[in-house]
C-alpha positions in Angstrom: -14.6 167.4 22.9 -11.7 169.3 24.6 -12.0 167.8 28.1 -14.0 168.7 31.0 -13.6 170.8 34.1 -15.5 172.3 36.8 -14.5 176.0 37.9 -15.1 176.7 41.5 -15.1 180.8 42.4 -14.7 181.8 46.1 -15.8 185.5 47.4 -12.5 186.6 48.9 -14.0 190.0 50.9 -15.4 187.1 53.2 -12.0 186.8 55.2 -12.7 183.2 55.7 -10.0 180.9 57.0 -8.7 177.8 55.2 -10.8 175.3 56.9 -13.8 177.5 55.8 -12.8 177.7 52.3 -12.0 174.1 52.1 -15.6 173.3 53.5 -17.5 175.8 51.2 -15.3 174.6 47.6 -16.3 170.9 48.8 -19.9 171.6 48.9 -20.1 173.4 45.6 -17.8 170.7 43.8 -21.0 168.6 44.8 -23.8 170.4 44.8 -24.1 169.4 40.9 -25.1 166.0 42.2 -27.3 166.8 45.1 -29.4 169.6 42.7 -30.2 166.4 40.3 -31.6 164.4 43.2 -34.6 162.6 41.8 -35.3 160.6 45.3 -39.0 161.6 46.0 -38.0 160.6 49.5 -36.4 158.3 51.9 -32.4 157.8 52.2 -31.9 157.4 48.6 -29.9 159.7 46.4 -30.9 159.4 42.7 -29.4 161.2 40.3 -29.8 161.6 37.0 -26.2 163.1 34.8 -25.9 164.6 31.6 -23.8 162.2 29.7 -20.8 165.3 30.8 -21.3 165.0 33.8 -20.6 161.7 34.1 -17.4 161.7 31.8 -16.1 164.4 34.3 -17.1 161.8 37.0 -15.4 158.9 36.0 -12.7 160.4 34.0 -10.3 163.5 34.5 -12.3 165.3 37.5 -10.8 168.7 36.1 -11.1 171.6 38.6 -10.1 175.4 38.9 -10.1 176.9 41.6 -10.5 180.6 41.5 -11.3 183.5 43.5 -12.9 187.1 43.2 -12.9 190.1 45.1 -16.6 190.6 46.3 -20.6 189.7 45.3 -20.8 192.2 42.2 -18.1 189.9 40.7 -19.7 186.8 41.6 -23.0 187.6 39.9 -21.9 189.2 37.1 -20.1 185.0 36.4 -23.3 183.6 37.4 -25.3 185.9 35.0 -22.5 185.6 32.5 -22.9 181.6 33.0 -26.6 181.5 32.3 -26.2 183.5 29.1 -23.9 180.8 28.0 -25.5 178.0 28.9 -23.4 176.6 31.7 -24.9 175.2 35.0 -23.7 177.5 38.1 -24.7 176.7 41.9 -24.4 178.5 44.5 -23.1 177.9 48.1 -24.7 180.1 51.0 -23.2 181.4 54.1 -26.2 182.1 56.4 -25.3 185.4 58.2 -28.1 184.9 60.8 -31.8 183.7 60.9 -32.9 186.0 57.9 -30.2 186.5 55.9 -27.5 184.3 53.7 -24.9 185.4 51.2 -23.5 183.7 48.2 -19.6 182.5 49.4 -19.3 180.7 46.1 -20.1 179.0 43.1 -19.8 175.8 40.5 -19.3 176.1 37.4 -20.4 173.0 35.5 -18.7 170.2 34.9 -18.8 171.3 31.0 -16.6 171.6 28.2 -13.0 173.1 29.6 -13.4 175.7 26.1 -16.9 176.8 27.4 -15.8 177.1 31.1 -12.6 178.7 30.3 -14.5 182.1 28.3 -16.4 182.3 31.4 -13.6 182.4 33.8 -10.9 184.3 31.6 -8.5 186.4 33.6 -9.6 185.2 37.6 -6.7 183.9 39.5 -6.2 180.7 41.2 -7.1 180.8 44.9 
């Protein structure tokens, strides 16, 4: 194994301001975790890991944190990311009652080799 990372990708076209940005990378460093909620209801958060996943967890929490210039880009990684086999989610913005656009995504936790083709040549945010 070469290590473990999750790759967070921001749209930048969004103009948000820091505080925004902080809030949106948050939830999609997490959403990995609320996705594999098993609770059928109730308070209760169970979740159920790929053995990965919980390496990343409890061992080197890798992150990259990277950004790209408008939506085309961000689903052409999410489409890229399914072709390879790596686990994206998205984070929403919700525009108004109707609408919602994709401010960002999480990529894995997998293999730092495996997220690393996906994210070649993005710059840190």
């Amino acid at each position: 194994m070469t290590g473990l990372k999750q790759a967070i990708v921001v749209r930048k076209d969004l103009n948000l301001n820091k505080r925004q940005v902080a809030n949106k990378v948050a939830q999609a460093s997490l959403k990995f975790i609320v996705e594999n909620n098993e609770a059928d209801r109730g308070g209760k958060l169970v979740v159920s890991l790929s053995n990965d996943e919980v390496a990343w967890l409890t061992g080197s929490f890798s992150q990259d944190i990277l950004g790209v210039t408008n939506q085309e880009q961000l689903n052409d990684i999410m489409f890229r990311a399914q072709i390879l086999g790596i686990e994206a989610y998205p984070v929403f913005n919700k525009k108004d009652e109707e609408s919602e656009e994709t401010v960002c995504i999480a990529l894995g936790p997998d293999e730092a080799g495996v997220i690393d083709k996906l994210i070649y040549g993005l710059k840190s945010l």
